[in-house]
MDTraj code that builds the backbone (N, CA, C; nanometers):
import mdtraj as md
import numpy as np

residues = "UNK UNK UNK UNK UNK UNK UNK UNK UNK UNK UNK UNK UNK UNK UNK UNK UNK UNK UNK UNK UNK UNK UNK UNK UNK UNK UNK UNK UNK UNK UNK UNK UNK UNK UNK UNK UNK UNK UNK UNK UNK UNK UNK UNK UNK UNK UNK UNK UNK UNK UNK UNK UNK UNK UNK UNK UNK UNK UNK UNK UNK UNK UNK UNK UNK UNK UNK UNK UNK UNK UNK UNK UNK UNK UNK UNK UNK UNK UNK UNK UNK UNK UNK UNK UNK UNK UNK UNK UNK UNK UNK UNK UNK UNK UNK UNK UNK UNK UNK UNK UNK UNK UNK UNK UNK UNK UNK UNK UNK UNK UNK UNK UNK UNK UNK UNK UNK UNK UNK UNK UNK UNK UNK UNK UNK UNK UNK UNK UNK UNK UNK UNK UNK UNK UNK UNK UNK UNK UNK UNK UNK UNK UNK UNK UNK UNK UNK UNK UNK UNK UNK UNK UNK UNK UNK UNK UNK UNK UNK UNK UNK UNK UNK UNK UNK UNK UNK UNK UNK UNK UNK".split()
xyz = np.array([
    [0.0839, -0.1169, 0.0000],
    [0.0000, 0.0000, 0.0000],
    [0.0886, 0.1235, 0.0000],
    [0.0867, 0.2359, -0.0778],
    [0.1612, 0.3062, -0.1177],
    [0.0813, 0.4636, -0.0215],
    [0.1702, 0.5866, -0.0120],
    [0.1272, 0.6291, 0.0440],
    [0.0010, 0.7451, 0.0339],
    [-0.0502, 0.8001, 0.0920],
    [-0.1810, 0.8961, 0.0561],
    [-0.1385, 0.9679, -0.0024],
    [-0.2188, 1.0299, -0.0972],
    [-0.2176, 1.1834, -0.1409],
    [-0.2675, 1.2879, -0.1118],
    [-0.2091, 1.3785, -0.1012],
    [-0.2995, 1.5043, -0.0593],
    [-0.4398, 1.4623, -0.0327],
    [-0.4905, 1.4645, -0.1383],
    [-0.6401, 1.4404, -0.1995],
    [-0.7144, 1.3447, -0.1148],
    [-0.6690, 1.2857, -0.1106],
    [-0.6724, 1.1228, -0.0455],
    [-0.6769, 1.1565, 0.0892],
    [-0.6168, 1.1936, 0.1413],
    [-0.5704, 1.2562, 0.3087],
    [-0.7348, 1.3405, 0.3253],
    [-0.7617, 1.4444, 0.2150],
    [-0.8938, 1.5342, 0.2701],
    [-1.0246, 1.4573, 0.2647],
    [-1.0315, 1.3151, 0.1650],
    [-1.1472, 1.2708, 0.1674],
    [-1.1629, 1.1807, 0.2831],
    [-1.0130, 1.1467, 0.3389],
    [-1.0286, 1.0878, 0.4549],
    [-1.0884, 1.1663, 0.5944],
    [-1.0201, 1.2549, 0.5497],
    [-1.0657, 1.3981, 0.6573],
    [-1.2069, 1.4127, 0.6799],
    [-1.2692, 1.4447, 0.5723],
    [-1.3868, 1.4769, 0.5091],
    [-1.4753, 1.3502, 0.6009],
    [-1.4428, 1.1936, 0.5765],
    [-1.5267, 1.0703, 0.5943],
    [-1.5241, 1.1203, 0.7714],
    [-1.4419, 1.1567, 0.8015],
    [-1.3827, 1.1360, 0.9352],
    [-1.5362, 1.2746, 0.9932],
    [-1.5028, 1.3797, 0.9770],
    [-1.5738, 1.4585, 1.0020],
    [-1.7741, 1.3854, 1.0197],
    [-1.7974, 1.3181, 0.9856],
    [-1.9341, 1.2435, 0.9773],
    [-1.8930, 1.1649, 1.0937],
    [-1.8414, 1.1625, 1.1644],
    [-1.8628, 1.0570, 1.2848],
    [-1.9186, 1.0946, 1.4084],
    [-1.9618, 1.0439, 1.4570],
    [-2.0469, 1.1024, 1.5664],
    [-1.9601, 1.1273, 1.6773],
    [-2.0088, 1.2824, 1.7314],
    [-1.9014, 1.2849, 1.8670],
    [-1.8680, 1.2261, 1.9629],
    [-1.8148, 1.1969, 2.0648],
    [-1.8113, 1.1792, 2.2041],
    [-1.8478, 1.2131, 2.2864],
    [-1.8939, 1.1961, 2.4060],
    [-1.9029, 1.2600, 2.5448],
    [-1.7798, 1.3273, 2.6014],
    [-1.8287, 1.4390, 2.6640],
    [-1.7212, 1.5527, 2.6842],
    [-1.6044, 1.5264, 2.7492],
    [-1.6037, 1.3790, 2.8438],
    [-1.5484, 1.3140, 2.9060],
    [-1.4192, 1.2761, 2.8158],
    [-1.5029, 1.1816, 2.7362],
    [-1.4061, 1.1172, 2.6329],
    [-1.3000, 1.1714, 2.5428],
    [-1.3915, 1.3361, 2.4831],
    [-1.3154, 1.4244, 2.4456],
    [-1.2044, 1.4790, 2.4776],
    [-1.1944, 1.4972, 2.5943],
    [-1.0771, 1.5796, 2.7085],
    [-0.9841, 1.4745, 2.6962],
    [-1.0412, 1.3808, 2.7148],
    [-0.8868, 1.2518, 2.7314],
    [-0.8468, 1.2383, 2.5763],
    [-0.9125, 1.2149, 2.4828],
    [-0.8485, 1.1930, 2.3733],
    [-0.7969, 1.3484, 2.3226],
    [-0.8170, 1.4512, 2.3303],
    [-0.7191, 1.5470, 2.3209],
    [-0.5938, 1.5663, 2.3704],
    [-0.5987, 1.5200, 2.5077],
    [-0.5191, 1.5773, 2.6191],
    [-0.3835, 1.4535, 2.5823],
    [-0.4274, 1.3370, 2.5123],
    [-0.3388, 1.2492, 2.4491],
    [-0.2915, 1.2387, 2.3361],
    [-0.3523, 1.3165, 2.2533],
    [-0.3500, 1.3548, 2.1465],
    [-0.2072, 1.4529, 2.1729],
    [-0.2360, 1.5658, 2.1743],
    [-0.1391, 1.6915, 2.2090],
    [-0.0173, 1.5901, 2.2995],
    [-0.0290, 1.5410, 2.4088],
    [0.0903, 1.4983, 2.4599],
    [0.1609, 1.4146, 2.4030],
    [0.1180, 1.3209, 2.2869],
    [0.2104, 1.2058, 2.2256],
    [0.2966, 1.3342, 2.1536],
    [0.2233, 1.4109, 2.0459],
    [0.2708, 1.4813, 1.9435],
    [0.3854, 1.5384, 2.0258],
    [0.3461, 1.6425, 2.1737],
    [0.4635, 1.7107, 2.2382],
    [0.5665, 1.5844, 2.2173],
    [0.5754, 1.4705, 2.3354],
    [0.6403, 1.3985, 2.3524],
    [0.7736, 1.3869, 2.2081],
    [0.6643, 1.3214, 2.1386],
    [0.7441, 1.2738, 1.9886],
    [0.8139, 1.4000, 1.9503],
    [0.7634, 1.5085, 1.9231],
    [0.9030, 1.6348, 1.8830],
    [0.9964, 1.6765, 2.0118],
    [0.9894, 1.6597, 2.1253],
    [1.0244, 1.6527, 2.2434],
    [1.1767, 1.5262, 2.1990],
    [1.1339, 1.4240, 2.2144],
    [1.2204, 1.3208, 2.2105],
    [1.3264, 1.3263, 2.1251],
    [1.2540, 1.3431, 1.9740],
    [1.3352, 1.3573, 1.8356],
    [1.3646, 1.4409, 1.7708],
    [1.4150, 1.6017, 1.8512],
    [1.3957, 1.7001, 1.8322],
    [1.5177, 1.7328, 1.7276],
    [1.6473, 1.6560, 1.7377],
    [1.6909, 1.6515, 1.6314],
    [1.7109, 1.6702, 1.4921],
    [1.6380, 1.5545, 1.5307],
    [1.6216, 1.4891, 1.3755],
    [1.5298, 1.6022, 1.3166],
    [1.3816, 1.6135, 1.3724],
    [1.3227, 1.7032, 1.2376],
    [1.3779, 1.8497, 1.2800],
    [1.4575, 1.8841, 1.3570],
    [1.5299, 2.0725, 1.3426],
    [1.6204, 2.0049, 1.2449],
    [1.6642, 1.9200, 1.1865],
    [1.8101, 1.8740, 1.1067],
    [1.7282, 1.8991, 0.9620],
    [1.5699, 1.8259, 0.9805],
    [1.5466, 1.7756, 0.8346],
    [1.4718, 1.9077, 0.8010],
    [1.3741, 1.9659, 0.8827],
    [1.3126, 2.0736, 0.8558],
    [1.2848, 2.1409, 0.9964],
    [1.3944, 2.2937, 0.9858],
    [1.3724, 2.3654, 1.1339],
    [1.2670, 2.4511, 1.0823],
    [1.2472, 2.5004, 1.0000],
    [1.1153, 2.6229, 0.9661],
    [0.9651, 2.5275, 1.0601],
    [0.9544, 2.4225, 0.9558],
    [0.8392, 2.3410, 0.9752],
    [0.8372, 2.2640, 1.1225],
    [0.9536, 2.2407, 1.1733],
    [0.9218, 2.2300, 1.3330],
    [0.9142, 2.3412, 1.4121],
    [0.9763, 2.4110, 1.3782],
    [0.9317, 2.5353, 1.4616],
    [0.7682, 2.6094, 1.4347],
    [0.7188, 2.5902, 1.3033],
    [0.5756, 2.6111, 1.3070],
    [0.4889, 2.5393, 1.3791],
    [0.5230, 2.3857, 1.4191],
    [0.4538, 2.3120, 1.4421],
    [0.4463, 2.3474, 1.5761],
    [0.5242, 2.3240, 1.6411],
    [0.5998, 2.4035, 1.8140],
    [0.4739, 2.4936, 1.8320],
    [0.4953, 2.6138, 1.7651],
    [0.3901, 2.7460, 1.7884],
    [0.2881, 2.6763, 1.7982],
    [0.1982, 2.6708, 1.6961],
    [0.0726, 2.5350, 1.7079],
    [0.0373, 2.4680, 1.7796],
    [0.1473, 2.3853, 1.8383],
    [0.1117, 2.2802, 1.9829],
    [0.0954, 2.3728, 2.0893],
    [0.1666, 2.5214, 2.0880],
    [0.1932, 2.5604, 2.1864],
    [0.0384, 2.5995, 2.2328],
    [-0.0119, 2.6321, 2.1457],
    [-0.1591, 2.7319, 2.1290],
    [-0.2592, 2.6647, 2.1340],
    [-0.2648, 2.5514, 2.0768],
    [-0.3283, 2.4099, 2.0989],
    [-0.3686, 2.3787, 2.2594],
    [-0.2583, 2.3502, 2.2901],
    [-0.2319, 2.3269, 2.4729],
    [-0.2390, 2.4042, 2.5387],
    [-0.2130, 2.5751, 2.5334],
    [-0.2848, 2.6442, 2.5847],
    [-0.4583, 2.6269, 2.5604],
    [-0.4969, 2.6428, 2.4951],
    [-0.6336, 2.6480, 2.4690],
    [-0.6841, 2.5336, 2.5336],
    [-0.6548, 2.4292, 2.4996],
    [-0.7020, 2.2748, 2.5851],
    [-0.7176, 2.3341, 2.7245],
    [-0.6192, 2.3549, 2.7948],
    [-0.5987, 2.3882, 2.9312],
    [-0.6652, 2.4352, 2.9758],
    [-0.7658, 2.5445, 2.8965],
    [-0.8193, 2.6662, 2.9566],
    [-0.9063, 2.6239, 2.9756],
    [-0.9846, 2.5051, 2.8767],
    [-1.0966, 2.4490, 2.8690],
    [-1.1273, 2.2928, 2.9467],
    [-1.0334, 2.2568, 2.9374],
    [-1.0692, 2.0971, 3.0176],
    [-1.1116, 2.0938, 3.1714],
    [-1.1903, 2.0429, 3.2290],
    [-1.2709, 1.9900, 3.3319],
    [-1.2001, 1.8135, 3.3636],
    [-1.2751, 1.8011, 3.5008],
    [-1.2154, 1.6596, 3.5148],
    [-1.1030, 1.5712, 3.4886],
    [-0.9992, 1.7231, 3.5518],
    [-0.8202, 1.6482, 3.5258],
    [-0.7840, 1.4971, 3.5611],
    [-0.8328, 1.4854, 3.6884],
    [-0.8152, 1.3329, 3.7374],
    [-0.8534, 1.2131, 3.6403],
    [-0.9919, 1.2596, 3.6005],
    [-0.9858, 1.1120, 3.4634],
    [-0.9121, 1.1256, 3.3675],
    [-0.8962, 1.2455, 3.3104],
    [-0.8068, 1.2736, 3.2126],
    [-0.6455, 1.2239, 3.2190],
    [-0.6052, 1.2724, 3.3756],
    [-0.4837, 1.2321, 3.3584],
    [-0.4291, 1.0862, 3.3466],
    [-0.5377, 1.0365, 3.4273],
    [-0.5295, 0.8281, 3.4085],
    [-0.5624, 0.8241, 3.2607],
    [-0.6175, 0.8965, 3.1731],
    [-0.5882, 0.8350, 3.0167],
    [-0.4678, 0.8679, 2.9389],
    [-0.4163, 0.9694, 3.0229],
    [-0.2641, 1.0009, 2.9814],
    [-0.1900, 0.9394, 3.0178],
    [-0.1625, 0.8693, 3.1525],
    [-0.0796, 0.7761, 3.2147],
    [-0.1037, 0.6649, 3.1172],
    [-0.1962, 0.5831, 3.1040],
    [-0.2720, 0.4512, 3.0175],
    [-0.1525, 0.4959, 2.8975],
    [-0.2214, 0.6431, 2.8242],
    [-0.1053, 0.6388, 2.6809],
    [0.0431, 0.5856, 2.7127],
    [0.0894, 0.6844, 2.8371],
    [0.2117, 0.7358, 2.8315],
    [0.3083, 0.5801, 2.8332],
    [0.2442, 0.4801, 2.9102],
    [0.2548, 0.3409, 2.8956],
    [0.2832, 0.2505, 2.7532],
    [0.1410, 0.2703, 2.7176],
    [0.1943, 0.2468, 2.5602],
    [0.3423, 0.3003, 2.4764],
    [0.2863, 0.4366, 2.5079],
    [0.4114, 0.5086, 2.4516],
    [0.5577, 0.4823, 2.3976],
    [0.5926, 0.4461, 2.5800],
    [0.7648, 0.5057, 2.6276],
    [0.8219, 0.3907, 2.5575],
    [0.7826, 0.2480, 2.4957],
    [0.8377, 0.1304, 2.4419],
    [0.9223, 0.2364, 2.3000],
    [0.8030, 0.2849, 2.2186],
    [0.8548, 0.3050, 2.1050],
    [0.9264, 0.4802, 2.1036],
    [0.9734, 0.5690, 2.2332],
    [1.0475, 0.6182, 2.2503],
    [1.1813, 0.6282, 2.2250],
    [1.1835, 0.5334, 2.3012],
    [1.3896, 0.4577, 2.3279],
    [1.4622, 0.4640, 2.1979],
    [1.5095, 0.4905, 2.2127],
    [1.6262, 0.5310, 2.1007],
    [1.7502, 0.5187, 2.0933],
    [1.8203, 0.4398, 2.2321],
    [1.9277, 0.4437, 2.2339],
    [1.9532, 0.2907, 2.1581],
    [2.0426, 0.2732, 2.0877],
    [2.1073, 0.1882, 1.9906],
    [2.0367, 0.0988, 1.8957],
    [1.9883, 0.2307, 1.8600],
    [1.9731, 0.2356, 1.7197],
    [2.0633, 0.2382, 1.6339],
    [2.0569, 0.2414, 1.4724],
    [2.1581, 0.2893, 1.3720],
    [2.0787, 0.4074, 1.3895],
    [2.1389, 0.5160, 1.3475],
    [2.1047, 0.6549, 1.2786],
    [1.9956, 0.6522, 1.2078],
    [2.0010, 0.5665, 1.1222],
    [1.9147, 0.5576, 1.0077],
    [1.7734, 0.5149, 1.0164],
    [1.7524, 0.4287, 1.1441],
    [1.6421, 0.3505, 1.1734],
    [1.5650, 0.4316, 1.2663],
    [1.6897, 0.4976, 1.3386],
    [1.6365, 0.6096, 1.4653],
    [1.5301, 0.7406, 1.3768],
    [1.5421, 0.7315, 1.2545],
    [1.5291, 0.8578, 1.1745],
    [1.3889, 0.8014, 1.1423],
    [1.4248, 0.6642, 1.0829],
    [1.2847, 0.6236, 1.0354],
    [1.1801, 0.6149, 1.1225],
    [1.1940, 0.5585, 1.2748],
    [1.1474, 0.5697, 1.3870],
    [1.0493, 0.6966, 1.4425],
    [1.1438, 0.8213, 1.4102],
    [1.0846, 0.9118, 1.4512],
    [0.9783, 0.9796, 1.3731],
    [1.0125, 0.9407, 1.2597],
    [0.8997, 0.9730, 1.0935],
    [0.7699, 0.9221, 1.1502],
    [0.7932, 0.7713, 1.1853],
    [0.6730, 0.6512, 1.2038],
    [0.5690, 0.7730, 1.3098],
    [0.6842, 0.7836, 1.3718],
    [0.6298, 0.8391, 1.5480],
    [0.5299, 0.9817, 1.5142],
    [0.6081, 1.0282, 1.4206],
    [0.5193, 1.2142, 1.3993],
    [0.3865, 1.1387, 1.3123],
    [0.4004, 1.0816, 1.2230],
    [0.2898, 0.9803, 1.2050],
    [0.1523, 0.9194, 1.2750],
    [0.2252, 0.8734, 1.3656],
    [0.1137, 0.8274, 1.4322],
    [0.0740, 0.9126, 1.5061],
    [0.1493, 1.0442, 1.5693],
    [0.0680, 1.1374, 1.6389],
    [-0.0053, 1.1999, 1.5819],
    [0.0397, 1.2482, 1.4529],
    [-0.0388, 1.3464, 1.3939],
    [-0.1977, 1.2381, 1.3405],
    [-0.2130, 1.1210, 1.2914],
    [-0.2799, 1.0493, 1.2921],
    [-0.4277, 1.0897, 1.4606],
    [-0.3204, 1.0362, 1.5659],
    [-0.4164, 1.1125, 1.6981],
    [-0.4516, 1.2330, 1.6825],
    [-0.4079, 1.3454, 1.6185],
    [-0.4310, 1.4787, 1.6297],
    [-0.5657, 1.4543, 1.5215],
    [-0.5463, 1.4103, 1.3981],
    [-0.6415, 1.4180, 1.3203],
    [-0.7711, 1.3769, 1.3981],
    [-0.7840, 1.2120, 1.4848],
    [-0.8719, 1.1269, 1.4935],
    [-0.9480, 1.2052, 1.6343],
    [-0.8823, 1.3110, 1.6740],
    [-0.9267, 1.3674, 1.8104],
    [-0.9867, 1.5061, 1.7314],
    [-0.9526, 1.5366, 1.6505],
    [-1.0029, 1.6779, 1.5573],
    [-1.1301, 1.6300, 1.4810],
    [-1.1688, 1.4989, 1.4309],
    [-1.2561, 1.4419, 1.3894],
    [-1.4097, 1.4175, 1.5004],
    [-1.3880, 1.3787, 1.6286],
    [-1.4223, 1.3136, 1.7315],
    [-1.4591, 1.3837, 1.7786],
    [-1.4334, 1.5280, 1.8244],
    [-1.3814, 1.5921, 1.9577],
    [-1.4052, 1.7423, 1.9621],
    [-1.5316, 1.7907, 1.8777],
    [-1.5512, 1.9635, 1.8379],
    [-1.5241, 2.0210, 1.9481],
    [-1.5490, 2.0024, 2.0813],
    [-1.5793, 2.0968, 2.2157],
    [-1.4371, 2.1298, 2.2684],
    [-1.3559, 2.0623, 2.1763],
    [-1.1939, 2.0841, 2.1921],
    [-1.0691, 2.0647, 2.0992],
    [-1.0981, 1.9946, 1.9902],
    [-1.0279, 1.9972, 1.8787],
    [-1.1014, 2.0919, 1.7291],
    [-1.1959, 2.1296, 1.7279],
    [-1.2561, 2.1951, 1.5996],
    [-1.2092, 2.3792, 1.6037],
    [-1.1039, 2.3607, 1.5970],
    [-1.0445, 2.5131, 1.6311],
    [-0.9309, 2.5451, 1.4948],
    [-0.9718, 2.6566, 1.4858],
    [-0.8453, 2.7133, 1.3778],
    [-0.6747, 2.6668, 1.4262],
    [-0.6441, 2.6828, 1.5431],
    [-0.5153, 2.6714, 1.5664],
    [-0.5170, 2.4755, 1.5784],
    [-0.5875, 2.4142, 1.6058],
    [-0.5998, 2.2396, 1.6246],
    [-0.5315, 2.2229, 1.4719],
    [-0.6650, 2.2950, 1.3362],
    [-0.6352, 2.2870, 1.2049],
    [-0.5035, 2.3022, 1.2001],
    [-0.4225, 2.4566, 1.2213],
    [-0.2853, 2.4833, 1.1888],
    [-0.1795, 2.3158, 1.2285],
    [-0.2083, 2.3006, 1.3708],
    [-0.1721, 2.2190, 1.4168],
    [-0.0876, 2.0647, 1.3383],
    [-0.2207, 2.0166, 1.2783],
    [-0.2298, 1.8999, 1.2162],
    [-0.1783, 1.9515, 1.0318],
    [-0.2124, 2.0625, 0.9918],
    [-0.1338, 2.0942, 0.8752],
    [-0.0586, 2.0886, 0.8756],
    [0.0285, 2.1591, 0.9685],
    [0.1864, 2.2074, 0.9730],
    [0.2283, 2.0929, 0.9862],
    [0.2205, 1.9811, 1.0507],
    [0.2353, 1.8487, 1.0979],
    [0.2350, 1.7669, 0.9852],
    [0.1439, 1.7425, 0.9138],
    [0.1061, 1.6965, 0.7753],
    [0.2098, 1.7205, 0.6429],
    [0.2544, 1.8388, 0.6785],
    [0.3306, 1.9030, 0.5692],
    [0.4749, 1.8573, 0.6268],
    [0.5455, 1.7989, 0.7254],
    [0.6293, 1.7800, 0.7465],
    [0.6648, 1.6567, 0.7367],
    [0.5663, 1.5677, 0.7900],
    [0.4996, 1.4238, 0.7683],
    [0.5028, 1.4070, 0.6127],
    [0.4337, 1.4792, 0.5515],
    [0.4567, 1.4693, 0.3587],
    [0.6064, 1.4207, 0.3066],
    [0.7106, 1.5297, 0.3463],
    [0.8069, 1.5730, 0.3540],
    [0.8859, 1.4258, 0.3739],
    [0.9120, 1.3893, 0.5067],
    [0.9743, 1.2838, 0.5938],
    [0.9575, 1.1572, 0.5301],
    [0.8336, 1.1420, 0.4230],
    [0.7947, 0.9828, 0.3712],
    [0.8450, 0.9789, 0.2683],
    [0.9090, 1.0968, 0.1847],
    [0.9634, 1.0877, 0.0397],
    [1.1234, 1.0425, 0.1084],
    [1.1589, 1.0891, 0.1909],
    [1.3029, 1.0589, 0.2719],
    [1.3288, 0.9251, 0.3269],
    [1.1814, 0.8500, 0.3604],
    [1.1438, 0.7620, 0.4365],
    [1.0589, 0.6518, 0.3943],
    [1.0246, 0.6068, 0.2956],
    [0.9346, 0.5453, 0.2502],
    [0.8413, 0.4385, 0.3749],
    [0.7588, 0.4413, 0.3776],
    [0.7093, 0.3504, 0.4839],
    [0.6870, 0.3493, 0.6309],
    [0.7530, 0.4961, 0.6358],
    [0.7353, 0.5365, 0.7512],
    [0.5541, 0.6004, 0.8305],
    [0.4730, 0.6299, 0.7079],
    [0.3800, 0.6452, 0.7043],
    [0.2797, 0.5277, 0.7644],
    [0.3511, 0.4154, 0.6915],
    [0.2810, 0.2736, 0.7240],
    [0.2863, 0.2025, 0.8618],
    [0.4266, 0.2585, 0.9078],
    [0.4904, 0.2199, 1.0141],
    [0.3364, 0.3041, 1.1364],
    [0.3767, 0.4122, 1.1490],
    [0.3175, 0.5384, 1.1924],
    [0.1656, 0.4949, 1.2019],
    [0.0837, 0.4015, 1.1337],
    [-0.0764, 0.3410, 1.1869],
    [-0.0511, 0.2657, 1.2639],
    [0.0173, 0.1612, 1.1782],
    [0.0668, 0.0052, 1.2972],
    [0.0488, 0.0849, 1.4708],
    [0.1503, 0.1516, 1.4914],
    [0.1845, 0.2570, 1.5938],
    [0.0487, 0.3285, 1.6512],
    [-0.0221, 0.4027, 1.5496],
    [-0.1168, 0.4314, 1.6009],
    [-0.2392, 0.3601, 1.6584],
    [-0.2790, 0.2393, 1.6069],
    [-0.3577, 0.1335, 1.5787],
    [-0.2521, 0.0406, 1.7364],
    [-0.1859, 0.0307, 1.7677],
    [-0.1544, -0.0285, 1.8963],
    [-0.1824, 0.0867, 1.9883],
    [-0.1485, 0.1909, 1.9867],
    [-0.1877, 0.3153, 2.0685],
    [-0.2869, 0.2856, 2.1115],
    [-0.3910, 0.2735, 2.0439],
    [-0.5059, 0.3118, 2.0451],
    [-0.6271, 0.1732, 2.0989],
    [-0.5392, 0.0753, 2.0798],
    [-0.6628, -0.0557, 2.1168],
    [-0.7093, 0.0087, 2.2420],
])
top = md.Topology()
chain = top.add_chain()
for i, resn in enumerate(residues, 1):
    res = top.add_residue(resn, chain, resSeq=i)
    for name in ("N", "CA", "C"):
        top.add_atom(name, md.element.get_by_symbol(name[0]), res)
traj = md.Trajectory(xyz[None], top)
């Protein structure tokens, strides 16, 4: 399976948008995990994408930043929220680690990783109006997208990698 296209990416968008929301509950946690994998993952591999593209991580940065402010201002019921962040952060920290790696795999790794977050960013922007349906969420997942574009022509498969990833995240 070869990777999306633009085009392809908005009709997915588009299908995604028809799904029925969540309870406000549900919302808060899948944002609040959403935003923290993505921090995490440019957090971890900060490297690599200031090496491959500093403009486009640094847009993305601003974005999360504004993102997570805004979440903050708005979320209720930290305590459940934070046990669905702990639950992620579990999943997570396996495909973190990075130490001895080759270079090369560490690179592909981190592609997979912006992947599958931005994947959460989308599936929580789809899900989640009372906290992801915001102009800066949009910037968010573009800027992200466009870097993600970028990283799979460098990376082939890293895209593919990046569901697997998300799709265990997420059971």
């Amino acid at each position: 399976m070869g990777a999306l296209s633009p085009e392809e990416r908005a009709k997915l968008r588009a299908v995604a948008d028809m799904i029925p929301d969540l309870p406000e509950l549900r919302q808060a946690q899948k944002c609040k995990v959403a935003i923290s994998v993505l921090f995490h993952v440019l957090r971890v591999w900060k490297p690599i994408f200031e090496k491959a593209a500093p403009e486009q991580y640094t847009k993305i940065c601003k974005w999360l930043a504004v993102v997570a402010t805004g979440y903050a201002a708005r979320a209720k019921r930290r305590r459940e929220v934070e046990y669905a962040l702990e639950k992620m952060e579990n999943r997570l920290r396996p495909y973190l680690k990075k130490t001895g790696l080759p270079p090369e795999r560490r690179a592909f790794l981190a592609c997979a990783m912006l992947a599958a977050a931005l994947t959460l960013m989308d599936d929580a922007r789809a899900t989640c109006p009372l906290y992801a349906r915001t102009g800066a969420w949009r910037y968010a997942c573009q800027t992200t997208d466009t870097l993600v574009t970028a990283l799979m022509r460098a990376f082939p498969g890293c895209d593919e990698r990046g569901t697997e990833i998300y799709f265990d995240l997420t059971r």
